[in-house]
C-alpha positions in Angstrom: -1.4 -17.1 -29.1 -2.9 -13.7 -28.5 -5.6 -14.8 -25.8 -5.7 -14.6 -22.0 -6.8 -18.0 -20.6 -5.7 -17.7 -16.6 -3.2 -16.1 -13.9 -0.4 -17.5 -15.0 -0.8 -16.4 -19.0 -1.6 -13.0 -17.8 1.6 -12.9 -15.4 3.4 -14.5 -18.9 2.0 -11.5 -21.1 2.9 -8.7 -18.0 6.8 -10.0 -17.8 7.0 -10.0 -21.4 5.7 -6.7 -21.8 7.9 -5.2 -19.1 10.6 -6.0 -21.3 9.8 -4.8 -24.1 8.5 -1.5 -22.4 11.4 -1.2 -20.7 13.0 -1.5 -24.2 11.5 1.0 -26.0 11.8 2.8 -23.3 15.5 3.6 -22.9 15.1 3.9 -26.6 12.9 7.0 -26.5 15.0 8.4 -23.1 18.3 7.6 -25.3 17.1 9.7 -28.4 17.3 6.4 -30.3 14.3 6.9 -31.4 12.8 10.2 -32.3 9.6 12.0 -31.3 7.2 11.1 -34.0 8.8 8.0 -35.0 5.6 5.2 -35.7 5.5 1.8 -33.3 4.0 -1.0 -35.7 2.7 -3.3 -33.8 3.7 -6.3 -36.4 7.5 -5.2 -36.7 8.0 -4.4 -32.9 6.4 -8.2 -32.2 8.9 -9.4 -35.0 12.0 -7.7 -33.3 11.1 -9.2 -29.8 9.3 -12.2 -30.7 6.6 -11.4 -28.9 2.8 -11.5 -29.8 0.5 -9.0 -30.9 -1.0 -8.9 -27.0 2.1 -8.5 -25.8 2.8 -5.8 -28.0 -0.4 -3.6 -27.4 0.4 -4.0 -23.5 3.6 -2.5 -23.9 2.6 0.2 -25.7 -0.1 0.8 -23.7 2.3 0.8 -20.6 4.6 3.6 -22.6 1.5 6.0 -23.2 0.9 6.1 -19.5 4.5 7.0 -19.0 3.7 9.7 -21.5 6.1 8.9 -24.3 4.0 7.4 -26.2 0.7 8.6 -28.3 -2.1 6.1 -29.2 -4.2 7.0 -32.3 -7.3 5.2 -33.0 -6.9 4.1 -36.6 -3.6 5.1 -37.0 -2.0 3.1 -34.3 1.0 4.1 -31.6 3.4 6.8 -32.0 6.6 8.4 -29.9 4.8 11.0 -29.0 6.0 14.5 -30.2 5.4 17.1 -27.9 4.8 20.5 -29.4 6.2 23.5 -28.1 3.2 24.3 -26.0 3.5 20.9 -24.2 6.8 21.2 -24.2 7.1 24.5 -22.0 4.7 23.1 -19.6 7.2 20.2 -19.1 9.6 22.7 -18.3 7.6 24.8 -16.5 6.7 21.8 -14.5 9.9 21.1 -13.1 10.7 24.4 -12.1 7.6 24.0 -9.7 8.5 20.5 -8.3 12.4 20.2 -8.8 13.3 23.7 -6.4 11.3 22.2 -3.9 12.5 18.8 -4.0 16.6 20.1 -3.9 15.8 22.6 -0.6 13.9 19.1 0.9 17.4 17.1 -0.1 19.2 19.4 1.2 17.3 18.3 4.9 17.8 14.9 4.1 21.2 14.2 2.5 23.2 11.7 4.1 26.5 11.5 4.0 26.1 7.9 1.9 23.7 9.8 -0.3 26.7 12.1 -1.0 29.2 9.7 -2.2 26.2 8.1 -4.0 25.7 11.8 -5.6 29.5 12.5 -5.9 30.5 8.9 -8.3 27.8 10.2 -10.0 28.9 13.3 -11.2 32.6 11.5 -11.6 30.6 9.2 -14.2 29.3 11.9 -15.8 32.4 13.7 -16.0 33.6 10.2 -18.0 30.8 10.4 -20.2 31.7 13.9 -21.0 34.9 13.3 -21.8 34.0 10.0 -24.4 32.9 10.0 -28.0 30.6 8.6 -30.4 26.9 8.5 -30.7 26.9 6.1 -27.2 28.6 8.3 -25.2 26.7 10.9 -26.0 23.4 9.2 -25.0 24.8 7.7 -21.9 25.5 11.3 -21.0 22.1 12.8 -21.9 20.6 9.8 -20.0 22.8 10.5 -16.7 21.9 14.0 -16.6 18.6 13.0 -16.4 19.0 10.3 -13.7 21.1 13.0 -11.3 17.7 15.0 -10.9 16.1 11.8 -9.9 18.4 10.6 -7.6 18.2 14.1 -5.8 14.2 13.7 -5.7 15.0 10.0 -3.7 16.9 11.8 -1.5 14.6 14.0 -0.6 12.2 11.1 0.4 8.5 11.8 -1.5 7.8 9.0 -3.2 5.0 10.7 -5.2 6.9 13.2 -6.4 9.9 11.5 -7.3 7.2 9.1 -9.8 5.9 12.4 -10.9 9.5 13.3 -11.8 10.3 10.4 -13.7 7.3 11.2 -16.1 8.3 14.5 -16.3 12.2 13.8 -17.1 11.0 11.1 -19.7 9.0 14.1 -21.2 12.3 16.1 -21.5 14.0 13.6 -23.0 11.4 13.8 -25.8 11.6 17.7 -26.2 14.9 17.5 -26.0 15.2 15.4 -28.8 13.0 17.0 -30.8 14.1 20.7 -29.9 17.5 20.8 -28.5 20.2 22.6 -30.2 23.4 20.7 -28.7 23.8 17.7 -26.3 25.0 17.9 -22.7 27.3 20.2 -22.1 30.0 20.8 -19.7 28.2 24.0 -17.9 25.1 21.9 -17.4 27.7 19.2 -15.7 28.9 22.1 -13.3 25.7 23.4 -12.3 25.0 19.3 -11.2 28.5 20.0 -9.1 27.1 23.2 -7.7 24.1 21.9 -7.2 25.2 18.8 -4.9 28.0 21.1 -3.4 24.7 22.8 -1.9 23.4 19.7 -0.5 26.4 18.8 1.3 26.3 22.0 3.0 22.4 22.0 3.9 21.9 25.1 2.1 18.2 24.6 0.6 17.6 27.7 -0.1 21.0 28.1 -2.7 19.9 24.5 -3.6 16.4 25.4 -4.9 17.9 28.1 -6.7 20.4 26.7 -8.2 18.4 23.7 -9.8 15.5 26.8 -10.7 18.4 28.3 -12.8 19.7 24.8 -14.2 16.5 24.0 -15.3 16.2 27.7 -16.8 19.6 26.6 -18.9 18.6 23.5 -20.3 15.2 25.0 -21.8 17.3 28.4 -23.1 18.9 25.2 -25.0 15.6 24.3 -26.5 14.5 26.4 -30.2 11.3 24.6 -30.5 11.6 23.7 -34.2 11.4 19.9 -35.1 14.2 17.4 -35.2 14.9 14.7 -37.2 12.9 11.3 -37.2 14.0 8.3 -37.1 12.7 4.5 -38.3 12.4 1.9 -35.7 14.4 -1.0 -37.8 18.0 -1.1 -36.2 17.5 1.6 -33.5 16.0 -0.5 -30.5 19.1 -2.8 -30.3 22.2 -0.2 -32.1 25.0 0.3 -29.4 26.8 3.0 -31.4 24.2 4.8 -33.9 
């Protein structure tokens, strides 16, 4: 079951992995499952039926994303950023996101501004929901308005680099955050794409420099609470 015999197995193992990658993936990004939390390779084939090659390629595929930790010996892990690694994340962003916002601001379209715009009406709908979901769903949104403001600004590179980077958030945000989304971070998103429309980089860099300021003053650095992996990957409302 576990062995590679030609193209077509391998292509097999790959789309089954994607899954299950993608999986664990929103899981992490959703705060489903905490930083820390251990990835046994038995119970995560059990949950998706999948084999033990399977498995390792989709973990393997989450530790190059970065939200995962492999341990010789002592197998894979959501990885748990300390508070070292965590203000690099942050300190990250504040040199690509600036930069990325003032080259939007060049860019923007006036389709890439309604796009922006529903956007921040969803997450406005989020905000205003409740339970464990909704809270998610909002966190997660937050996170995708910074990369839909990268693709506007057209670098590929950087946008991919961004993805790692808000992925790596979510993790130190989980771990460290004091309280979910808020309604200020919200109107700094409004601010923020009111800059765009008006082709004001320079306001736009600044404005995402002090957002991202805000959601790390958010941040205490002390550990959060773990969770197990058996009914997280699939729960819907926590």
């Amino acid at each position: 079951m576990d062995d590679i015999q030609d193209d077509g197995v391998s292509q097999k193992v790959g789309d089954r992995a994607a899954v299950i990658r993608e999986a664990l993936h929103d899981a992490i990004v959703d705060h489903r499952l905490a930083p820390g939390t251990k990835l046994v390779e038995d119970e995560v084939g059990t949950l998706f039926k999948a084999s033990r090659t399977v498995v390792r390629a989709a973990l393997q595929g989450l530790a190059f994303d970065g939200v995962v930790t492999l341990e010789r010996n002592r197998g894979a892990y959501v990885s748990r950023p300390t508070p070292e690694e965590a203000r690099q994340v942050f300190h990250a962003r504040r040199l690509v996101e600036p930069g990325l916002a003032a080259a939007a601001a060049t860019r923007a379209t006036a389709a890439d501004l309604a796009l922006l715009d529903a956007h921040l009406r969803d997450e406005a709908t989020l905000g205003a929901a409740r339970g464990p979901s909704a809270r998610r769903a909002e966190i997660r949104a937050s996170g995708d308005l910074h990369l839909k403001i990268a693709t506007v600004a057209g670098n590929d590179l950087l946008t991919r680099f961004l993805k790692e980077l808000i992925s790596r958030s979510s993790l130190v945000i989980a771990l460290y955050g004091r309280t979910t989304v808020s309604s200020c971070g919200r109107d700094e998103h409004r601010s923020i794409v009111d800059a765009l429309r008006r082709r004001d980089g320079v306001t736009a860099a600044d404005l995402m420099h002090h957002h991202i300021d805000h959601i790390e003053a958010d941040l205490d650095y002390r550990a959060g609470e773990e969770a197990s992996l058996k009914d997280i990957v699939f729960d819907t409302d926590g």
